[in-house]
C-alpha positions in Angstrom: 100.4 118.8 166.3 102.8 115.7 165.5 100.9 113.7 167.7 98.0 114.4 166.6 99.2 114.4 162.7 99.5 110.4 163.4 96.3 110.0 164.6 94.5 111.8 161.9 96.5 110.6 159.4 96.7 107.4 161.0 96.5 105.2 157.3 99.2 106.5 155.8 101.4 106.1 159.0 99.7 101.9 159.0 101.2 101.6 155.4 104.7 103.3 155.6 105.7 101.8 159.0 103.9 98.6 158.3 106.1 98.1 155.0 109.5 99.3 156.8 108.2 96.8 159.5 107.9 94.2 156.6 111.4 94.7 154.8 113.3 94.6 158.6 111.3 91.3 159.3 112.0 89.7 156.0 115.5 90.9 155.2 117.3 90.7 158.6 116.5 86.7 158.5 113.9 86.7 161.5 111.4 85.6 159.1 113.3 82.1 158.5 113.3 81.7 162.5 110.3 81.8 162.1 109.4 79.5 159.4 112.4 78.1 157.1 109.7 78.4 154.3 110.8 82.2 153.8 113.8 81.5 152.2 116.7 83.5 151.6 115.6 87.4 151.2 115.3 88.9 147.8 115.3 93.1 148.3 114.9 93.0 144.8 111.7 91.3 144.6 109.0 94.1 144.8 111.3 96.9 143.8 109.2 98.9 141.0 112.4 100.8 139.6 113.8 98.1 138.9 110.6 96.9 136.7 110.8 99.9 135.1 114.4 99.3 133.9 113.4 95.5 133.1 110.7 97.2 130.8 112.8 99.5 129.2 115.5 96.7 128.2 112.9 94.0 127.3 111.3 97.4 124.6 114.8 97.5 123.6 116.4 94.6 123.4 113.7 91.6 123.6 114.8 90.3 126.7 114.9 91.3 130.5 118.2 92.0 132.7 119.5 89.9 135.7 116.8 88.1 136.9 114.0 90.3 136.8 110.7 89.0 136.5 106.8 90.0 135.3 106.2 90.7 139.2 109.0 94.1 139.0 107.6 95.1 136.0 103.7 95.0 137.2 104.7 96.7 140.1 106.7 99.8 137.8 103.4 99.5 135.7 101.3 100.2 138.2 103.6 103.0 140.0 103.0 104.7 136.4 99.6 103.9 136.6 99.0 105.4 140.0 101.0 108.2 138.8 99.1 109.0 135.9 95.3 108.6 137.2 96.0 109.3 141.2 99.4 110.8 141.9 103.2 109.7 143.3 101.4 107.4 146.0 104.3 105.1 146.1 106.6 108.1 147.3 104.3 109.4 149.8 102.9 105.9 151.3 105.5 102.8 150.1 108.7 103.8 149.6 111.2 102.8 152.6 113.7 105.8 151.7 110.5 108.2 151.8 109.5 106.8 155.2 113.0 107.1 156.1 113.1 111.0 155.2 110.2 111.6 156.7 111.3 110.3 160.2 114.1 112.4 159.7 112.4 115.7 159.9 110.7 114.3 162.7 114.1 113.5 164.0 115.4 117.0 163.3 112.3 118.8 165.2 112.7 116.6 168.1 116.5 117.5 168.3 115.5 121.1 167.5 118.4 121.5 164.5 117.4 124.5 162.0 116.4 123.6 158.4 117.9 124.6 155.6 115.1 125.4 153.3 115.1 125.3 149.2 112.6 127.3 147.8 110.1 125.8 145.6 110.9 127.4 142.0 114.0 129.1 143.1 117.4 128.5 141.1 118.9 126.7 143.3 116.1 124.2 143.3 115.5 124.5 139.8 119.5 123.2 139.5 119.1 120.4 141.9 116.4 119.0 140.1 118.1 118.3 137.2 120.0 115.5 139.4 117.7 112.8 139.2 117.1 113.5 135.5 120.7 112.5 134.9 120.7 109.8 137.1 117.6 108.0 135.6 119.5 108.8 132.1 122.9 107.4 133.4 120.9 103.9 135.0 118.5 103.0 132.2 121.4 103.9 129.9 123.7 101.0 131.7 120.9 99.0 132.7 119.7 98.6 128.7 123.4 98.1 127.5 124.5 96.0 130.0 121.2 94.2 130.9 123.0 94.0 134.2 119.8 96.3 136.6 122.6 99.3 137.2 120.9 100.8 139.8 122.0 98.2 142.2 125.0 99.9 142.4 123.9 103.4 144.2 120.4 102.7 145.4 120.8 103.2 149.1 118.3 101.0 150.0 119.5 98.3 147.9 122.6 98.7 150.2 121.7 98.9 153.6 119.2 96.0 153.1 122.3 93.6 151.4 124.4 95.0 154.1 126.3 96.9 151.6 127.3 93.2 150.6 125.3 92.9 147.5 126.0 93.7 143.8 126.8 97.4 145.0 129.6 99.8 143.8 130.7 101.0 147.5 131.6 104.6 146.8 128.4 104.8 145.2 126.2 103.5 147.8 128.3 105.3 150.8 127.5 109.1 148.9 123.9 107.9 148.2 123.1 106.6 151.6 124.8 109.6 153.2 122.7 112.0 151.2 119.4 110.3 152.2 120.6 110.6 156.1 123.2 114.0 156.1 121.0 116.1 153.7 117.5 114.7 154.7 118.5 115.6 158.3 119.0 119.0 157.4 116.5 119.5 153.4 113.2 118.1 153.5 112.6 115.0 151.7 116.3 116.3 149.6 116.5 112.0 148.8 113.2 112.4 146.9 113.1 116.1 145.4 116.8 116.4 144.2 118.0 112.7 143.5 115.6 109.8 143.1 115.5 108.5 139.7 112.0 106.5 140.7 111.3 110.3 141.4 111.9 111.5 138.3 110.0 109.1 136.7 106.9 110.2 138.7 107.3 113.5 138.2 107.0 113.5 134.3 104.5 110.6 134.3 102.4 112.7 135.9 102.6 115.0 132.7 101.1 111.8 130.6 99.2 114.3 128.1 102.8 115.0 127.1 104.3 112.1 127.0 101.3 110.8 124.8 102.5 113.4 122.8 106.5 112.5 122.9 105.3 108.5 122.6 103.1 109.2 119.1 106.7 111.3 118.0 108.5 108.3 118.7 106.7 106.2 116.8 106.6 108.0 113.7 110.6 108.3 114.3 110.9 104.7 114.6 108.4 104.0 111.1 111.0 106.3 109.0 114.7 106.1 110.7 114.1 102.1 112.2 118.1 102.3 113.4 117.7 105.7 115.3 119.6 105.9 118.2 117.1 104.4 121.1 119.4 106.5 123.7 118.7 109.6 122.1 114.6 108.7 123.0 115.6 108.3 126.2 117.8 111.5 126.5 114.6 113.3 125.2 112.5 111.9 127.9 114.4 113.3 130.6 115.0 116.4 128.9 110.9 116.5 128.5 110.6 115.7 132.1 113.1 117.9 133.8 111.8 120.8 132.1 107.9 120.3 132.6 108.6 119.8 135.9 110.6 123.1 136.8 108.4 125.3 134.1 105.1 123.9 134.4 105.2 122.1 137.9 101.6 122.3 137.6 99.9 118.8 136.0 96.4 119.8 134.7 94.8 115.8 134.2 95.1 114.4 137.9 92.1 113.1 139.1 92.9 113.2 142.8 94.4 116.2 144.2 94.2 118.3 147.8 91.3 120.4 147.7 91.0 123.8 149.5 87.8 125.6 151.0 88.8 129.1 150.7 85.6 129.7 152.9 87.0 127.8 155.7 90.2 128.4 155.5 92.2 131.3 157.4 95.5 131.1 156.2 97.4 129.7 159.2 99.5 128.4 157.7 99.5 125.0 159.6 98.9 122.9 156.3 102.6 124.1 154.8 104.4 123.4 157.8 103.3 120.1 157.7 103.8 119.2 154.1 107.1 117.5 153.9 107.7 119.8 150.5 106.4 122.8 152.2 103.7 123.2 149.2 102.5 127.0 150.1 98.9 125.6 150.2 97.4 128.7 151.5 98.4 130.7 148.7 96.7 128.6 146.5 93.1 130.6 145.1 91.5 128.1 142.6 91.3 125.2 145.4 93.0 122.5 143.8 96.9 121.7 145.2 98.4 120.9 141.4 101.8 121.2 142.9 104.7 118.4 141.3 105.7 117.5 144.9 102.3 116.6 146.5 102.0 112.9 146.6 99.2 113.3 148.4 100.1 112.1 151.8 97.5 113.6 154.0 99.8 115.9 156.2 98.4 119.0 155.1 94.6 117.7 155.5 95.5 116.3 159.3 97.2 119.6 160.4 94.0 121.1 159.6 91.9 122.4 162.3 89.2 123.7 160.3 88.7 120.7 157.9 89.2 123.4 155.4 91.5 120.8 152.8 90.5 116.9 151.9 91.1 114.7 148.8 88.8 115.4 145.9 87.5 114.7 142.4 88.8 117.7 140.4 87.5 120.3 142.5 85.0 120.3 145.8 83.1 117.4 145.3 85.0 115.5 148.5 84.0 114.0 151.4 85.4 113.3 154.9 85.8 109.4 153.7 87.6 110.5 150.8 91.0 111.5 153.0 91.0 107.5 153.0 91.0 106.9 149.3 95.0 107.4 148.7 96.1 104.9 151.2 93.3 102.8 149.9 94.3 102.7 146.1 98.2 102.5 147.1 97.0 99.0 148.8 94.6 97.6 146.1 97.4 98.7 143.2 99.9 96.9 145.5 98.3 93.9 146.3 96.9 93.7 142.5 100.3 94.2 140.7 101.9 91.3 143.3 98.9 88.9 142.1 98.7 89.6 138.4 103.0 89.3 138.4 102.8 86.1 140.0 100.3 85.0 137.8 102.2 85.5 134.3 106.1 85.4 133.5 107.4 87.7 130.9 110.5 85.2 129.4 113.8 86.8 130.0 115.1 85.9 126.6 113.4 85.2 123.7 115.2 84.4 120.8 115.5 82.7 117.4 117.6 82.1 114.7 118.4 80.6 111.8 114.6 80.8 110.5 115.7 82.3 106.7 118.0 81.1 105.1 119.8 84.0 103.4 122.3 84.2 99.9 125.9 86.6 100.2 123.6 89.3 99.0 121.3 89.4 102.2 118.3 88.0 100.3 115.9 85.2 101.7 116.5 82.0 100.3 114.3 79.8 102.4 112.4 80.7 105.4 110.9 78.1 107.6 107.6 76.9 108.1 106.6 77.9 111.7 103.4 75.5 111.7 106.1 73.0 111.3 108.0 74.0 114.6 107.3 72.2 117.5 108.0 73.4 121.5 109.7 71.4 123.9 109.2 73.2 128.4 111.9 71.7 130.1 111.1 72.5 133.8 112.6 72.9 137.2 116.5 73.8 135.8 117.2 76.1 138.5 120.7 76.7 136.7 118.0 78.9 134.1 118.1 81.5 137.1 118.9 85.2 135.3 120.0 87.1 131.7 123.7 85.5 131.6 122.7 82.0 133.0 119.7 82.4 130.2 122.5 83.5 127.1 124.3 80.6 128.1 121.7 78.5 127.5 120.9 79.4 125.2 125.0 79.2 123.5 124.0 75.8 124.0 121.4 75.4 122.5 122.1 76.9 119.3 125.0 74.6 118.6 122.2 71.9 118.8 121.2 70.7 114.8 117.5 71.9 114.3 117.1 73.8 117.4 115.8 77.5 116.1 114.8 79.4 119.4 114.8 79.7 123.3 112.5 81.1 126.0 114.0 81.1 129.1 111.5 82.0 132.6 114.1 82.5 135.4 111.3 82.9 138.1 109.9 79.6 138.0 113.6 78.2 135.5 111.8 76.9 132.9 112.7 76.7 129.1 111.3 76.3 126.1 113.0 75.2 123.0 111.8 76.0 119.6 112.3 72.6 117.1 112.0 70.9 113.6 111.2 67.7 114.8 112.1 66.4 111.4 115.6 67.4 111.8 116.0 66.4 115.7 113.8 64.6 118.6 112.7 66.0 122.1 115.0 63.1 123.7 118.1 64.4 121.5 117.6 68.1 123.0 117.5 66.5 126.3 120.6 64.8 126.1 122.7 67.9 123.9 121.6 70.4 126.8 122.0 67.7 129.8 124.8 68.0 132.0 126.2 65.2 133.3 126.3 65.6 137.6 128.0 63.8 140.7 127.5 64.7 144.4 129.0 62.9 147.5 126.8 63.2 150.2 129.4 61.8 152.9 132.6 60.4 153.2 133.1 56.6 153.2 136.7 55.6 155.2 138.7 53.9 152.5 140.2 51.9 155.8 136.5 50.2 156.4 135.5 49.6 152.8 138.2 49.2 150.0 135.0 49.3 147.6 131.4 50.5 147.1 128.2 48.9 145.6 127.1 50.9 143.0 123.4 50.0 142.0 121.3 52.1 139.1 118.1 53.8 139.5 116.1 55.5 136.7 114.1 58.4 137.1 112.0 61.7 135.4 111.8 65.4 136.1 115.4 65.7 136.8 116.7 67.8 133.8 119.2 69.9 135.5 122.2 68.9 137.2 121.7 70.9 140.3 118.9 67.7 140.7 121.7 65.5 141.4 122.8 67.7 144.3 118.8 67.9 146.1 118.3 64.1 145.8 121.6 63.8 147.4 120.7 65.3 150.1 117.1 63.3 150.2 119.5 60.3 150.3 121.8 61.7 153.0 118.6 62.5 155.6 117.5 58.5 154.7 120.2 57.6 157.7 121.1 54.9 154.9 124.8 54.5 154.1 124.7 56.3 150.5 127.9 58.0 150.0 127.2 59.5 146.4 125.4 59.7 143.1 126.1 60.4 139.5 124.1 60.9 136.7 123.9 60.1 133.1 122.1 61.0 130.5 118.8 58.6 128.9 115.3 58.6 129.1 113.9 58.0 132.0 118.0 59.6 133.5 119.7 57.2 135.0 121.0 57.9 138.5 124.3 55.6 139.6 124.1 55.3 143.7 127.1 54.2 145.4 126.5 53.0 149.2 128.4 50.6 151.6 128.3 47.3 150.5 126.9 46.1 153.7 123.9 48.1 152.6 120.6 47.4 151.4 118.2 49.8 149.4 114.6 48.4 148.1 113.1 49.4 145.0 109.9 50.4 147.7 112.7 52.3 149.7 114.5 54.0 146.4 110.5 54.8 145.3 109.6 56.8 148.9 113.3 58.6 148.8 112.6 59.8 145.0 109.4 61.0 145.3 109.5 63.3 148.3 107.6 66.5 147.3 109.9 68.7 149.7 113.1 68.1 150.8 113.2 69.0 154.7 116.9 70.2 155.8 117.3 70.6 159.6 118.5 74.2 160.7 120.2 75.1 163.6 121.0 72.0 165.6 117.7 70.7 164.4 115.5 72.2 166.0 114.3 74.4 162.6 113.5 73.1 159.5 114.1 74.4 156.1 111.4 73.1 153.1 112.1 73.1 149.4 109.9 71.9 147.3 111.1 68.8 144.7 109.4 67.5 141.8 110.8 63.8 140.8 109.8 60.9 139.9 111.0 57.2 140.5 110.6 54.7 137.8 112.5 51.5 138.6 115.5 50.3 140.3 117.9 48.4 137.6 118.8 44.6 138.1 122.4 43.8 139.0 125.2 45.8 140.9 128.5 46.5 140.5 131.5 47.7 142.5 133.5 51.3 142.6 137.4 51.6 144.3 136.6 54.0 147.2 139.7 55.5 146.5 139.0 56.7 143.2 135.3 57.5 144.4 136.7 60.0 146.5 139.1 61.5 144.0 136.1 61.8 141.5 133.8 63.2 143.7 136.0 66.3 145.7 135.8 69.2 143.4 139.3 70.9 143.9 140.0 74.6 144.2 143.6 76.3 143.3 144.3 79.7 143.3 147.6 81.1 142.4 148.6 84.6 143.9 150.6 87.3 142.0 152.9 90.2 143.1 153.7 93.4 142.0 158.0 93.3 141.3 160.7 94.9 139.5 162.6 92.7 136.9 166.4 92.8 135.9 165.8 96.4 134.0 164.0 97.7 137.5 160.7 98.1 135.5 157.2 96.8 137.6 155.5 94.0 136.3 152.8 91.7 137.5 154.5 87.9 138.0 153.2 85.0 139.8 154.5 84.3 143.2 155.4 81.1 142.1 157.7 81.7 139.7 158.8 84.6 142.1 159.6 82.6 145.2 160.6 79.3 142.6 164.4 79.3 144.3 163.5 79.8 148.0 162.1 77.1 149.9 158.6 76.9 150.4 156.1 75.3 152.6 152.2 74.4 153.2 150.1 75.4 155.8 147.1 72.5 156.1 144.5 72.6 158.3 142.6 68.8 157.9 138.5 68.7 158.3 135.7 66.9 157.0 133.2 69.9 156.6 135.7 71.1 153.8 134.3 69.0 151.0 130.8 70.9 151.6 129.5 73.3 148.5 129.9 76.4 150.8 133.7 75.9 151.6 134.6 75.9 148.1 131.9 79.2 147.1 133.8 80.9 150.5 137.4 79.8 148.7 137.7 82.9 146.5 137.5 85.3 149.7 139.9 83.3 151.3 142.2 83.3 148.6 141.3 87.2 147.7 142.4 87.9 151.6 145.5 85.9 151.8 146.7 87.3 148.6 147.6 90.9 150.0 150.0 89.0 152.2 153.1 88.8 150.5 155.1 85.5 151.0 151.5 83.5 149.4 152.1 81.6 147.0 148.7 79.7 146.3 145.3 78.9 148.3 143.9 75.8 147.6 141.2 73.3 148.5 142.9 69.1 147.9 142.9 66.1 149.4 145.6 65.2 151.0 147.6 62.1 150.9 145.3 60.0 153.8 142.6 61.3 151.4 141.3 63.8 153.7 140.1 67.4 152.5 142.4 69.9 153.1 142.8 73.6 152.6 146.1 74.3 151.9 148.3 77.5 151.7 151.3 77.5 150.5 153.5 80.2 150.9 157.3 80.9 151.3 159.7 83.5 154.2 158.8 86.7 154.8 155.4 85.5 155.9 155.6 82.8 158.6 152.8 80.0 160.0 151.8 81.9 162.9 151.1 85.6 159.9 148.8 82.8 158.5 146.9 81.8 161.1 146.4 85.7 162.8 145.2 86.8 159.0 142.8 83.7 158.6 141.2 83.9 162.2 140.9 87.7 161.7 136.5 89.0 162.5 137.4 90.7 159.5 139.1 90.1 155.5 140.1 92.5 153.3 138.6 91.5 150.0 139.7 93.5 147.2 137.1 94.3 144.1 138.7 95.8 142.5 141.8 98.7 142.8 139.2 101.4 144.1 137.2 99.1 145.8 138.4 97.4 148.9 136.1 96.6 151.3 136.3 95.1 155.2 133.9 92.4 155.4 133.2 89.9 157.9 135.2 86.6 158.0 133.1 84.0 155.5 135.0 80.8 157.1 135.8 80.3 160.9 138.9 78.1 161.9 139.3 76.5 165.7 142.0 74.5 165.0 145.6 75.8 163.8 146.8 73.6 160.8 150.4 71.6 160.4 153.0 73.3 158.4 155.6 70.7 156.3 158.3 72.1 153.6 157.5 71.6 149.8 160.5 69.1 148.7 162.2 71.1 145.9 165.5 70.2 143.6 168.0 72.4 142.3 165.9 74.0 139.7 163.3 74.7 142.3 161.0 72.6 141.2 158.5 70.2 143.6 
């Protein structure tokens, strides 16, 4: 009957394993081996709970959490709207953790285990539904407070597709991903009946008479009592939906539902032993399966023999092609809500201020003229990348004289700016919210050149400082001797390059480096490529040149990293106290562990630092971790630390497959190394004096 289940039910088995085959392809990275074009996996992206979250905050609050976008919330809009007009067709033919359940029935018949079976409408499943109620209650609640997307931090799939390495709380995601594998193994579908808040949801909008109902409520409570508590609403709505879901169960305004032939049908009892909820179908009498589980996945119509069930239009009037029509309207909503979010970008903040004017009394003085406010987009500032990036934009922003709102759009990080232009110009904006940038692209040996030509270029579209960083590594790909750039501020920017002074760089050369539309970085030895597109625009190449020490070029240009470590002691009285290991160790002799390489003045050495650091800390004899150069102006990380620990402790805990990073005091976690080290560094004392000082 299995066998023959995936035959005749052959679209819905196409759409679940095709999308599991989708996320593994994607989010394991074989898709960049592929083509570097992929990018770096988002599990985030499509994930319709979290639009529905996004929604909920933007109602609340005006603005959208982390870096949500129009294309989460299109996709939780159309889950509803499947919901309301079809049924829960992202449960039964989308979601991975409902593909994942149902293998895992499969997986317990094939390994014969018994099933533990939960009654439809009996008190214990009555109780256990009340789970996910309290969940969605406890996510949306932090998710709207916050505007941090809280369910990150239990959604099992979330984890496992991060590698239980994203934004996760761990004891969280362990007990969630162990109740989709432990209890599904032994509880049908127990993931999606007991705790799924995206379940929830879909069980009362499939009640939407109601919830018209509870929605016209809260907008009359919102016209008298504006301040009311917006949790409360949201209490109610759970409230509303747990309770039509365990006394009703039955939604009356579904268009599609399983429809019986009680002429043709004998009561084998076939149809419940497929459904994954084991909906007693053949008890049914009025022909219509109502039921608050069925998501109308086909089982039940496949296991039939006697074609006896098939998807209708309120009752009978169904047709063998109509079996097709779920899997078919779970694709078109799919593919629609992906186009139309792509298409249009909700902002994640929107906000203003300063517009009245008001006296001590809170009355309006003034209010300004909006047809006297002008817009300025700023484009391409990939630092405008989610909520707290956006705030702190706009913190900026609002220190700015005559600025009086900001729009931020983290999916394609652009702005817009709200201005009197009376009060202050589109190039005095630019300049207020610029921030100045350097990046060295490679190291010049201060033994070969004592100096460096500096020339000045001048170019547009390059508003954010992460710019500097791309066209650096444009430069670096040229094979030209370019060892850095800096930026300041004008219109069109200028753009300081400093190169060898046996170098050359035409304004024709400058012009073809500048306006590449995609920067290709080789991958892998070379052999793969990855493409990202750029936008800028070369204006002109300055007349005259001047010179830089290299010296102080490569003190300006390595971004240093300290981190001090503390340790838990007992002072004179024998009480505990935090104290720096510094001050600590400040009378015992002390020494540095470097280890000398080139690659260490790369972005990723110094992100990787803080793990390092985090690692090394538990150790006690550490004193600090940092990232210098040392005094042949090399870069160096260097560890200082002091007896018990000893060179070779270092060296075993750094070269470790594993660190132990600690979170936080319930949360420490073994994760692979982030840095690899081949070479074992030097070890010299710190010169101290009597009062311990260096």
């Amino acid at each position: 009957m299995l066998k023959s289940n995936h035959i005749k039910n052959w679209q819905r088995y196409t759409l679940q394993w095709g999308v599991l085959a989708l996320l593994i392809f994607f989010l394991t990275g074989l898709a960049r081996l592929i083509s570097a074009k992929a990018g770096n996996p988002d599990p985030e992206a499509l994930c319709p709970l979290g639009g529905i979250e996004a929604l909920a905050t933007y109602i609340q609050r005006g603005s959208l959490p982390c870096s949500m976008s129009t294309l989460q919330i299109v996709m939780g809009i159309g889950l509803v709207a499947a919901v309301v007009l079809f049924s829960r067709l992202f449960c039964g033919y989308l979601c991975p953790v409902g593909t994942v359940e149902d293998l895992l029935i499969k997986l317990r018949r094939k390994l014969k285990i018994r099933e533990v079976i939960v009654k439809s409408g009996s008190i214990a499943d009555k109780i256990l539904r009340v789970i996910k109620y309290g969940i969605l209650f406890w996510i949306v609640f932090m998710t709207v407070s916050d505007s941090e997307l809280f369910c990150k931090n239990l959604d099992p799939y979330y984890a496992v597709a991060t590698g239980f390495k994203g934004e996760i709380t761990l004891w969280m995601s362990l007990v969630t991903v162990s109740a989709v594998i432990f209890c599904g193994l032994f509880i049908n579908m127990f993931w999606c009946r007991y705790i799924c808040p995206l379940g929830a949801i879909s069980g009362t909008f499939k009640f939407w008479a109601w919830l018209l109902g509870f929605g016209l409520v809260w907008w009359g409570v919102s016209l008298v009592a504006p301040e009311f508590p917006w949790w409360i609403i949201l209490a109610s709505f759970c409230v509303l939906g747990y309770l039509l879901e365990i006394l009703n169960g039955k939604p009356k305004l579904q268009v599609l539902s399983v429809v019986k032939s009680d002429d043709a049908c004998t009561s084998c009892g076939l149809c419940k032993a497929a459904c994954p909820y084991h909906i007693d179908i053949p008890a049914i009498q009025n022909g219509r399966v109502t039921d608050i589980d069925c998501t109308l996945c086909g089982e039940c119509i496949a296991s039939c023999h006697r074609q006896a069930l098939n998807i209708g239009v309120r009752r009978k009037n169904s047709n063998a092609f109509m079996k097709y029509l779920p899997a078919i309207i779970t694709l078109v909503i799919a593919v629609a809500a992906y186009f139309i979010g792509n298409s249009y970008e909700i902002p994640t903040i929107d906000v203003t201020w300063n517009l009245e004017l008001m006296d001590n009394e809170g009355n309006i003085i003034s209010r300004k003229d909006p047809s006297k406010l002008e817009t300025l987009r700023l484009e391409g500032l990939q630092s405008v990348k989610c909520y707290g990036s956006s705030m702190a934009f706009k913190a900026k922003a609002e220190g700015i004289r005559g600025v009086y709102g900001v729009k931020t759009y983290v999916k394609k990080h652009n702005v817009d700016i709200l201005y009197d232009p009376n009060m202050v110009t589109a190039e005095k904006i630019q300049e207020e919210v610029y921030v100045p940038a350097k990046f060295r692209i490679t190291a010049p040996d201060p033994e070969v050149y004592d100096s460096l030509k500096v020339v000045t270029i001048r170019t547009e579209k390059m508003y954010d400082n992460t710019d500097i960083y791309m066209l650096g590594l444009q430069f670096g790909l040229s094979g030209k001797k370019i060892y850095g750039l800096e930026s300041e501020f004008a219109c069109p920017l200028i753009v300081h390059v400093m190169m060898a002074p046996d170098e050359t760089v035409t304004e024709d050369e400058f012009r073809e480096l500048v306006d590449k539309k995609v920067l290709r970085m080789p991958l892998h030895g070379g052999t793969k490529f990855k493409e990202t597109p750029v936008d800028y625009e070369f204006v002109r190449l300055e007349k005259g040149e001047s010179r830089k020490n290299t010296i102080e070029f490569l003190e300006e240009m390595f971004e240093e990293f300290e981190a001090p470590c503390f340790g838990l002691y007992k002072d004179s009285e024998g009480k505990e106290i935090i104290e720096k290991r510094a001050d600590h160790y400040k009378n015992d002799q002390q020494y540095v562990y470097e280890m000398v390489n080139t690659e260490y003045d790369k972005p990723v050495v110094k992100i990787m630092m803080p793990f390092l650091s985090n690692h090394l800390s538990r150790e006690e004899g550490i004193i600090s971790v940092g990232l210098h150069l040392n005094c042949d102006y090399k870069p160096a990380i260097m560890i200082r630390f002091a007896a018990p620990v000893t060179a070779d402790r270092i060296w075993e805990l750094i070269t470790k497959d594993t660190w132990t990073i600690t979170y936080s005091e319930e949360d420490v976690r073994e994760e692979p190394a982030r840095l690899r080290f081949e070479v074992p560094g030097e070890v010299y004392p710190v010169d101290m004096d009597l009062t311990g000082q260096n």
